[in-house]
C-alpha positions as CSV (number, residue, x, y, z in Angstrom):
1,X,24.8,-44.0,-8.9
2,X,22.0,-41.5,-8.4
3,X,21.4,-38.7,-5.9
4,X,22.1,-36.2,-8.4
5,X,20.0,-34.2,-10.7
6,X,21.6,-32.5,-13.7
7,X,19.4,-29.7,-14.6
8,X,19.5,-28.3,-18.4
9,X,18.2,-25.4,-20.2
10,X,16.6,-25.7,-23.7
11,X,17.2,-22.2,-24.7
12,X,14.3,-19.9,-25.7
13,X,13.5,-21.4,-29.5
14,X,14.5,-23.4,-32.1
15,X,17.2,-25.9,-32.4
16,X,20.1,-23.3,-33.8
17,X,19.9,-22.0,-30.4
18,X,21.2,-24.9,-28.3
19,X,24.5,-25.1,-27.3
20,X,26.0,-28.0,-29.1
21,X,27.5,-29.5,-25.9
22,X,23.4,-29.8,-24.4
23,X,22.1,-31.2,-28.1
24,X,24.9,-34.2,-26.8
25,X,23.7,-34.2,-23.7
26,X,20.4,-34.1,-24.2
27,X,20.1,-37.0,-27.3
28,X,23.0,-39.0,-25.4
29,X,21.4,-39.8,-22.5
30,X,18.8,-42.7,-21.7
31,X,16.4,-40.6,-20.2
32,X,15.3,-36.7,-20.1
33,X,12.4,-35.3,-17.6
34,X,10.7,-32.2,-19.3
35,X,9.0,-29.6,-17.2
36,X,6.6,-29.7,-20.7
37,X,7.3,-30.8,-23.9
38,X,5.5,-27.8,-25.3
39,X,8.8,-26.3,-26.5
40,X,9.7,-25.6,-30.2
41,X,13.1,-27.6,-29.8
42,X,11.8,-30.6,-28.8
43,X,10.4,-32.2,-31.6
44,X,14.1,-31.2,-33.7
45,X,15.6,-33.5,-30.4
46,X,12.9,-36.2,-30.8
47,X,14.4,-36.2,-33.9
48,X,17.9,-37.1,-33.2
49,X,17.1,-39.6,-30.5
50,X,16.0,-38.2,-27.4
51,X,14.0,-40.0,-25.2
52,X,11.9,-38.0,-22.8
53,X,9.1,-38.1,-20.2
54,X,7.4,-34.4,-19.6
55,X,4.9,-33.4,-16.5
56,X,2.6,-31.7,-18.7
57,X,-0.1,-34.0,-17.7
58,X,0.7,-32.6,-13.9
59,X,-0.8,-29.3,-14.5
60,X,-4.0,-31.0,-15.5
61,X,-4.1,-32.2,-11.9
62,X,-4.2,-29.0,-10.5
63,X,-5.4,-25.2,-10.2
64,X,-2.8,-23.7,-8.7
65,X,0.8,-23.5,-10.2
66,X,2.7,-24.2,-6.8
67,X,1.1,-27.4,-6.5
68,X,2.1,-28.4,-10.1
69,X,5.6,-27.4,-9.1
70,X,5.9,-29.2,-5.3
71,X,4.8,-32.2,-7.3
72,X,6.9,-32.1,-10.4
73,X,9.9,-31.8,-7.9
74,X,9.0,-34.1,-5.3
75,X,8.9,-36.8,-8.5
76,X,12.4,-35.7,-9.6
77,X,13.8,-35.9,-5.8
78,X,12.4,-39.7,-5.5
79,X,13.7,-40.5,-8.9
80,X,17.3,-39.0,-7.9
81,X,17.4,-41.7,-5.0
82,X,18.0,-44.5,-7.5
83,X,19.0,-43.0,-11.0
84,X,21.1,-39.7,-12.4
85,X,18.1,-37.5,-13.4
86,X,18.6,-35.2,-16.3
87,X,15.6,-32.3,-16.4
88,X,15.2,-29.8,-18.8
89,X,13.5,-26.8,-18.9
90,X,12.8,-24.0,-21.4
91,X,15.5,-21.2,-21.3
92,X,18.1,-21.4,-19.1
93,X,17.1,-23.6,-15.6
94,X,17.6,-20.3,-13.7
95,X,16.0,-17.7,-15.3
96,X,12.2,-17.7,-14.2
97,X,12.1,-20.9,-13.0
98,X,10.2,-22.1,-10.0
99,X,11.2,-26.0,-10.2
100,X,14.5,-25.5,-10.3
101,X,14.8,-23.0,-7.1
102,X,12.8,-25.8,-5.5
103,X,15.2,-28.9,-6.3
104,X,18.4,-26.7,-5.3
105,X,16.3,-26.0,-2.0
106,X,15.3,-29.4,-1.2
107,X,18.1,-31.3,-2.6
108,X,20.2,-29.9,-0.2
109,X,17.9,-31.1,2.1
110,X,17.8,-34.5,1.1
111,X,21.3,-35.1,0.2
112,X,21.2,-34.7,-3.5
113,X,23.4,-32.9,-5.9
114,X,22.1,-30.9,-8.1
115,X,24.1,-29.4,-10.8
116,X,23.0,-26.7,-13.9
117,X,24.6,-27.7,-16.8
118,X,23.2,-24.6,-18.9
119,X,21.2,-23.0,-21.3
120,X,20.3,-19.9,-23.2
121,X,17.6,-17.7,-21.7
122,X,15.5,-16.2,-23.6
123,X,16.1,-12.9,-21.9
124,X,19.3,-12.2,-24.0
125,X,17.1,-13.2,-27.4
126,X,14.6,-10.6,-25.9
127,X,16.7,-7.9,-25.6
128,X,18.4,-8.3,-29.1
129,X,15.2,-8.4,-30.9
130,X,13.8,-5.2,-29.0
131,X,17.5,-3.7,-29.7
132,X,17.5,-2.2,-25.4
133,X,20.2,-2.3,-22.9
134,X,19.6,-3.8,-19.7
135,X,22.1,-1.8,-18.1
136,X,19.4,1.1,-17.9
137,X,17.9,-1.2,-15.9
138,X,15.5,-3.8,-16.1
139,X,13.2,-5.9,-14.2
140,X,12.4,-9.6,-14.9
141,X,8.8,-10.3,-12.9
142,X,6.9,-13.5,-13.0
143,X,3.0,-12.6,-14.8
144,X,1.1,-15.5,-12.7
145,X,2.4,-13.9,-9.5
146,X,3.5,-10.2,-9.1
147,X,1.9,-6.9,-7.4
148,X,1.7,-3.2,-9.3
149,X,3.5,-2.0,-6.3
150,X,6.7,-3.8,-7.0
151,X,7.4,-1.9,-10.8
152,X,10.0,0.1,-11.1
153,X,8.1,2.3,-14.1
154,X,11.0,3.8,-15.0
155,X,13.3,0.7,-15.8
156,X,12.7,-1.5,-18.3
157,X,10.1,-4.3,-17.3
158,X,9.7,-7.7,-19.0
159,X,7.3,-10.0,-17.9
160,X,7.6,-13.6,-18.5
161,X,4.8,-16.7,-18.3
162,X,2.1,-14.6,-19.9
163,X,1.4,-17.7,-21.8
164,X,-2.4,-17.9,-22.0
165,X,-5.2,-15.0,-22.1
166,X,-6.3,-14.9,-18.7
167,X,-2.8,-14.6,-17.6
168,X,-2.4,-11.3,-20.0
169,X,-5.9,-9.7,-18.4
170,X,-4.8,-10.3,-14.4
171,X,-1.3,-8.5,-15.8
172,X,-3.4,-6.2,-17.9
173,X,-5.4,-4.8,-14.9
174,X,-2.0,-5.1,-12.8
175,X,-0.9,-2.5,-14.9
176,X,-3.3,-0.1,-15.0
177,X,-2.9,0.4,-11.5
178,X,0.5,2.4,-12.9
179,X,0.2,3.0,-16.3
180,X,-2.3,5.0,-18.6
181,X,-4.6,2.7,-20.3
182,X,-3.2,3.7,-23.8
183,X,0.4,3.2,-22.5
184,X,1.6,1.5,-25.7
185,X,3.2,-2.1,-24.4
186,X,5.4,-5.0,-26.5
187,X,4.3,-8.3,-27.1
188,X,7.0,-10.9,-27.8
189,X,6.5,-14.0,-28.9
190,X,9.3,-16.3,-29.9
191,X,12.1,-13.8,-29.1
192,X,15.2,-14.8,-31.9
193,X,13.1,-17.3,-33.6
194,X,12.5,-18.1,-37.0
195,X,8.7,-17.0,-36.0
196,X,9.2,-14.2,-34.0
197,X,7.0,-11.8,-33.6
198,X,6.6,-8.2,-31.9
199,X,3.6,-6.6,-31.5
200,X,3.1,-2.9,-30.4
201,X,-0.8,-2.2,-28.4
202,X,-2.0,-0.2,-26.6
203,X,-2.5,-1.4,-22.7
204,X,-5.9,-1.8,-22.6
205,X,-5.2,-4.1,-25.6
206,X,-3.1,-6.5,-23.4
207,X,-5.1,-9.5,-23.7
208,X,-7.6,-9.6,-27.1
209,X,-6.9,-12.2,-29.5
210,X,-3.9,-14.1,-27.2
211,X,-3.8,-17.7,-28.0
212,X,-1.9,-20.6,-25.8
213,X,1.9,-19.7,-26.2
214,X,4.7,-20.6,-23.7
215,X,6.8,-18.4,-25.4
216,X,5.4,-15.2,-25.3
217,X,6.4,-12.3,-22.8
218,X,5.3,-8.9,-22.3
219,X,7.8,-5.7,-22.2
220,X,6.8,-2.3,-21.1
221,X,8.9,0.5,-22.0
222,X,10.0,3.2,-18.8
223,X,7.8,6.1,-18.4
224,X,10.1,8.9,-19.7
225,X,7.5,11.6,-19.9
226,X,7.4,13.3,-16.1
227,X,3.5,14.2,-15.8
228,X,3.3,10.2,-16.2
229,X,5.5,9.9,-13.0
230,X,3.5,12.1,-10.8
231,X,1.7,8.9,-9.4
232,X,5.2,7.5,-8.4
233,X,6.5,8.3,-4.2
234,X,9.9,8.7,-6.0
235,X,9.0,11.3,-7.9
236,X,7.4,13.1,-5.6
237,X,10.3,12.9,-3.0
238,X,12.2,14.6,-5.7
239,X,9.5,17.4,-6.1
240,X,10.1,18.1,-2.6
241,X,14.1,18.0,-2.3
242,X,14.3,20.6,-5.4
243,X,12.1,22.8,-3.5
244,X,14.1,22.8,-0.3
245,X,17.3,22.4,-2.9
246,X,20.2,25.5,-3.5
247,X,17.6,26.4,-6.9
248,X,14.1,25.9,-4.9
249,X,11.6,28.0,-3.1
250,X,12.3,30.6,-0.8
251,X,9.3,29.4,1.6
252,X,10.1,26.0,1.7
253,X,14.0,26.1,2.3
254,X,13.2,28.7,5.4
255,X,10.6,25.8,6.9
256,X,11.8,24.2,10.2
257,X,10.0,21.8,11.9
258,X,8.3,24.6,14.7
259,X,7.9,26.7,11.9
260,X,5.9,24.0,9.6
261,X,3.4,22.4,13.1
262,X,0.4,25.1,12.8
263,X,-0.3,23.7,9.0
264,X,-0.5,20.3,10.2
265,X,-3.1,21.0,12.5
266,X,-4.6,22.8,9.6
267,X,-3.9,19.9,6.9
268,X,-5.3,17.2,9.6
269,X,-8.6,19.3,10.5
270,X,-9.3,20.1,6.6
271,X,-8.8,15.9,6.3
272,X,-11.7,15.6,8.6
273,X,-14.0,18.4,6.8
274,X,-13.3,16.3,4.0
275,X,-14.7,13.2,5.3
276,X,-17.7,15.2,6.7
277,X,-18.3,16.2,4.0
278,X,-18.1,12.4,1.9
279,X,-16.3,14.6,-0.7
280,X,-13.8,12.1,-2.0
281,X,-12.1,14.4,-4.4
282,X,-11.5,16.8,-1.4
283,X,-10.2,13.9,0.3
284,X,-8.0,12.9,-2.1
285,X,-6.4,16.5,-1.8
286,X,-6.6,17.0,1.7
287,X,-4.5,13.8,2.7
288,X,-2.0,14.9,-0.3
289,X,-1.3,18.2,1.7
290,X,-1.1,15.9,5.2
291,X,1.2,14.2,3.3
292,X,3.1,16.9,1.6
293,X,3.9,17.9,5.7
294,X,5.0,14.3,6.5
295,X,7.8,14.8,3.4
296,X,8.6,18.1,4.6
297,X,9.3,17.1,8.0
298,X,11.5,14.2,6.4
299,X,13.2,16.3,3.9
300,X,13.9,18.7,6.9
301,X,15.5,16.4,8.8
302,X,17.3,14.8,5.8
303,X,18.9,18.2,5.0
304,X,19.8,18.3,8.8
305,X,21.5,15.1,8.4
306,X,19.4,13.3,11.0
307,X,16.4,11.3,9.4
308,X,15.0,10.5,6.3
309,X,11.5,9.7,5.2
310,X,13.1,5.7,4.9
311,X,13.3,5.7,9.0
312,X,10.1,7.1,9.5
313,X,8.8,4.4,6.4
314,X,10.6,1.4,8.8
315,X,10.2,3.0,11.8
316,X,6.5,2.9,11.2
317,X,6.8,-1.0,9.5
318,X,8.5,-2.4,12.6
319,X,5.7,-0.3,14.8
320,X,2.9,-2.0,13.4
321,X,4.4,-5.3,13.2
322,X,5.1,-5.2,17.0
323,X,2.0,-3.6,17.9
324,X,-0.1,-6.2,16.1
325,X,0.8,-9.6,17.3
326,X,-2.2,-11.0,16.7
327,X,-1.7,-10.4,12.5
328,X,1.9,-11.0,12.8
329,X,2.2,-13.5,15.5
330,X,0.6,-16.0,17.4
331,X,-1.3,-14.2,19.8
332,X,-5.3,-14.3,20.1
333,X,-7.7,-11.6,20.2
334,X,-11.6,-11.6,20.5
335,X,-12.1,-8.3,19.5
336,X,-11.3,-4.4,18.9
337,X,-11.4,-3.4,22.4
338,X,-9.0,-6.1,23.4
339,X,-6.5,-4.9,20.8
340,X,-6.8,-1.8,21.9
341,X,-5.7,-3.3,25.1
342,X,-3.0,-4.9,23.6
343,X,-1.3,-1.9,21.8
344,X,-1.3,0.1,24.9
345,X,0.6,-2.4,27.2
346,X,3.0,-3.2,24.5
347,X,3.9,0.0,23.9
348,X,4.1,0.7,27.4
349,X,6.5,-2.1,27.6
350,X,8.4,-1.0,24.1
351,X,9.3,2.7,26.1
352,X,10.2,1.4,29.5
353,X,7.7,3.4,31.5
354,X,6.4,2.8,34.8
355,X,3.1,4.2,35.4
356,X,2.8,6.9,37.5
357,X,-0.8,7.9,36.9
358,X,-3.4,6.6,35.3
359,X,-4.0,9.8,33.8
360,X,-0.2,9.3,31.7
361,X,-0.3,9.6,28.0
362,X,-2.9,12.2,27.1
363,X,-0.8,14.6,25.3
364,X,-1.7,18.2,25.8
365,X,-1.2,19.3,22.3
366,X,-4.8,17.9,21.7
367,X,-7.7,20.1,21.5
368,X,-8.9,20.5,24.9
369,X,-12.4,19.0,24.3
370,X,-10.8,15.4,23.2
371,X,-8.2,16.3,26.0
372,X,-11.2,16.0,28.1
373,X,-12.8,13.2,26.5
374,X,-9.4,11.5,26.9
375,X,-8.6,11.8,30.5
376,X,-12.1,10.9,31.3
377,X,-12.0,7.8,29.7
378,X,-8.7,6.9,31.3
379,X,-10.3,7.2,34.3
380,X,-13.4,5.1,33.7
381,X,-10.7,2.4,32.9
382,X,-10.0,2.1,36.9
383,X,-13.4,2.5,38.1
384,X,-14.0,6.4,38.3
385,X,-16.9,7.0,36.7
386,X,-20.6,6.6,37.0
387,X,-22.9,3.3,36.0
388,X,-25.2,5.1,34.0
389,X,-26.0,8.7,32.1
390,X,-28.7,10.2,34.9
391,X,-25.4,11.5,37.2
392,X,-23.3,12.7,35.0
393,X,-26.5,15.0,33.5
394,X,-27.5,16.0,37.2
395,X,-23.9,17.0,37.4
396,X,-24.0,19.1,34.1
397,X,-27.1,20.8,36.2
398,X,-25.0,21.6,39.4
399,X,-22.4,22.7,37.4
400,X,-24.7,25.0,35.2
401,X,-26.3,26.2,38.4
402,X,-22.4,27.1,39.8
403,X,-21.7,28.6,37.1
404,X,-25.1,31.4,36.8
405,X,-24.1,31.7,40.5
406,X,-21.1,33.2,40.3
407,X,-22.1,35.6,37.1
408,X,-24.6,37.0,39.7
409,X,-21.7,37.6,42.3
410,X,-18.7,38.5,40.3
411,X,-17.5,42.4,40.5
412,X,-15.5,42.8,37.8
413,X,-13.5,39.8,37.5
414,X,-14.9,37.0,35.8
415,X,-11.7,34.8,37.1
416,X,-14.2,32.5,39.1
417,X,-17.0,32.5,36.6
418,X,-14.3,31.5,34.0
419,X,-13.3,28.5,36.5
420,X,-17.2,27.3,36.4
421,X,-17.3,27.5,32.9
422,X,-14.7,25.2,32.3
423,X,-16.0,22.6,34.8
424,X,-19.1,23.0,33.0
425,X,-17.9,22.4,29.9
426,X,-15.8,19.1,31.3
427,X,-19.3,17.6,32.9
428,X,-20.9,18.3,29.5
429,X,-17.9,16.1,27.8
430,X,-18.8,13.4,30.5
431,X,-22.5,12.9,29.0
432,X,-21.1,13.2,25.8
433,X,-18.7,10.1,26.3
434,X,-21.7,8.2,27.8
435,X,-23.7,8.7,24.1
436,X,-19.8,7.8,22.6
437,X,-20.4,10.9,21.1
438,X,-16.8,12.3,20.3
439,X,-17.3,16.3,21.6
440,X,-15.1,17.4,19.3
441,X,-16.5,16.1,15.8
442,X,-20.4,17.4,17.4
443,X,-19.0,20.8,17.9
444,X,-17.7,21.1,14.7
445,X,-20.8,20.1,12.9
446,X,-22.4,23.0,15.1
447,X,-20.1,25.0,13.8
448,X,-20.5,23.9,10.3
449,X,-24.4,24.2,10.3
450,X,-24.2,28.0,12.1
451,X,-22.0,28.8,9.1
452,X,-24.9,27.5,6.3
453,X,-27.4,29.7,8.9
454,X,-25.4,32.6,8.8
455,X,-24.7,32.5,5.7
456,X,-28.2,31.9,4.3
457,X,-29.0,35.0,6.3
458,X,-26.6,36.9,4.7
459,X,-28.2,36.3,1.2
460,X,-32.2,36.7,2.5
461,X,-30.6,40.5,4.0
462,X,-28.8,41.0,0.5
463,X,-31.9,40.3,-1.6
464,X,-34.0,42.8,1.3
465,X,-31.8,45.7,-0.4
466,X,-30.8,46.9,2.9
467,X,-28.0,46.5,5.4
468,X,-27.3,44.1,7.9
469,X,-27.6,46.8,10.9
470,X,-31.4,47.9,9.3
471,X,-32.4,44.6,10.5
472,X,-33.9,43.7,13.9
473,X,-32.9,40.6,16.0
474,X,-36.2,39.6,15.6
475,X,-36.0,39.7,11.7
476,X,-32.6,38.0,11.4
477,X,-33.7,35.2,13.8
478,X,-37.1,34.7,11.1
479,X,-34.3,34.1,8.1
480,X,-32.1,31.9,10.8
481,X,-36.3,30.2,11.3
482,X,-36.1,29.9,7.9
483,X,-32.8,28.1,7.3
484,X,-34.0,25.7,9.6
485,X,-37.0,24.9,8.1
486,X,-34.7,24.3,4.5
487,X,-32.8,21.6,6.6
488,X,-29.5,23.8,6.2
């Protein structure tokens, strides 16, 4: 006797729906547990004898659903210990059904058998009464717990547990993130019942005028209509392969990856306008055509037969993962710098290297001003630098002074002169890391405020009536006076 629980579904309605070997079981036995007794069938098996205890009182105990479930099962294990348990559940015990994946994980733990008997679910009611085939593809998702990133928008969905009205509005907004707000949705209720009913709304509908059911479910049609799918990474993977496909565009099928790395530094520096700027529209376009090189570069090397964009995806996963112990692992971190610290040496580790220079991993594809910026920081790392800003200025003057020097001695060749410029230049990126001023963004605002200058210039010499070489220095630098004074 005992150790076993005999789990039994109670199909998704009425009485005519239960197998007639379960109604034996069922009104047979000497005891039945009931995940809830809220279920249309059991008042017909009241009826013909059954004698039940449900856990509806355990939801009352608690907020969260996983706590209602570790208890419910944790009852049924201890009861197995001395009796044959018999629990029932609505549908079939393992459609949508979190007790029953916890007693056939913890039973085998504890040395009970558990055994599923049977059931209808109400799945096969649901897709008779909405007359679609679930070999198009469906999804089956849980409404108290599931993320807008895991729909597949063009299979069919069906979600299940939407049973109150505050369910229906968390799914509601869920699925907004993916769907139009007028994306017209099903709502079942009582799928091959006597009382069944379908209602077609609108999304945004979702959740008016829902009472209590533990019947109901939600189904959402796929997204047939392509402008719909232009949200979807799938669909825009697509976009790309037809354009490098035999029928695409001429430009994009004669891109190679040397070919395609001048519009990524152009793509990531019009990002960074963007930002400047606080224009989040721009932005939003901006990181679409960084991205549109990233799938280039994939599709490229898909078409070579060497990578796809799924390697970089998990190449990039497993990266971060590593690289971040300290979300993913046990390791403790006080703060920014130190996981800064963290990344380097572990990816120091991850490639093998030994470190020949502290100077190693400043890449010389970077502008030369944050090459600068770069190296020099390395350095401070290991002591080389000075303790405060008064130096490194002093040593902007020197530098300066150098520099004027050898303009008043060159003859011809400015070879020398160019040499004192660039070590000017460096010293000037020393005070600017003191400020942690990055050179590169300051030097690009200059650039961005002499073009509202200029250009404000050009209009004032326009409106004058005549040309820009009629002008004097001294007039163009009062309309430059000017621009100032506008705050452009």
């Amino acid at each position: 006797m005992g150790k076993k629980i005999e789990l039994i579904g109670l199909g998704p309605g009425d009485i005519n729906q239960l197998q007639f070997g379960l109604f034996k079981k069922l009104t047979q036995a000497n005891h039945v547990y009931l995940r809830t007794k809220e279920h249309p069938v059991v008042q017909d098996l009241v009826r013909e004898g059954m004698r039940f205890t449900s856990f509806d009182s355990v939801y009352e105990k608690h907020e969260q659903f996983e706590d209602v479930y570790q208890e419910i099962v944790q009852i049924l294990l201890d009861k197995a210990k001395t009796e044959v348990v018999i629990y029932a559940v609505p549908g079939h015990p393992l459609v949508a059904e979190r007790t029953v994946q916890l007693l056939l994980e913890k039973g085998e733990e504890e040395d009970i058998e558990i055994s599923v008997i049977g059931g209808q679910s109400f799945i096969d009611a649901l897709f008779a009464s909405l007359k679609i085939d679930p070999i198009e593809g469906f999804q089956l998702i849980d409404g108290t717990s599931f993320r807008s990133s895991e729909l597949q928008v063009t299979q069919h969905i069906i979600i299940s547990q939407v049973y109150d009205q505050l369910v229906a509005s968390d799914v509601k907004i869920s699925l907004m993130e993916r769907y139009p707000d007028d994306y017209e949705v099903y709502i079942v209720t009582s799928a091959g019942n006597q009382d069944e009913c379908i209602e077609k709304v609108p999304l945004y509908e979702l959740d008016r005028n829902l009472s209590i059911n533990n019947l109901r479910s939600i189904y959402i049609p796929p997204i047939k209509e392509d402008r719909l799918l232009w949200r979807e990474f799938s669909r825009l993977r697509d976009i790309i392969a037809q354009l490098r496909g035999p029928n695409g565009c001429p430009w994009d099928k004669e891109q190679t990856h040397e070919s395609l790395k001048k519009y990524l530094i152009e793509e990531t520096y019009e990002v960074i306008d963007a930002i400047t700027s606080g224009d989040i529209d721009h932005l939003i376009e901006e990181l679409g055509d960084v991205l549109l090189q990233v799938l280039l570069h994939a599709q490229i090397g898909e078409d070579d037969g060497y990578f796809s964009i799924e390697d970089v995806i998990e190449g990039l996963s497993a990266k971060m993962i590593r690289r971040h112990p300290h979300v993913f692992g046990e390791i403790k971190v006080e703060d920014a710098k130190e996981v800064v610290e963290n990344w380097q040496e572990i990816k120091r580790k991850e490639k093998g290297e030994v470190q020949t220079s502290f100077l190693e991993g400043v890449s010389k594809e970077l502008p030369n001003l944050l090459r600068a910026y770069e190296l020099q920081k390395k350095a401070a790392k290991v002591g080389f630098d000075w303790e405060e800003i008064m130096p490194a200025l002093e040593k902007v003057k020197e530098e300066l002074e150098e520099f004027i020097k050898e303009l008043d001695q060159t003859e011809g060749s400015l070879t020398r002169a160019k040499k004192e410029f660039g070590d000017l230049l460096f010293a000037f990126v020393n005070v600017a890391r003191f400020l942690k001023i990055n050179p590169e963004e300051a030097l690009f605002e200059t650039n961005e405020k002499f073009i509202r200058r200029f250009q404000y210039i050009e209009k004032q010499v326009e409106k004058s009536g005549k040309e820009f070489e009629e002008h004097t220095l001294e007039e163009l630098d009062k309309y430059w006076d000017e621009a100032k004074l506008k705050g452009l």
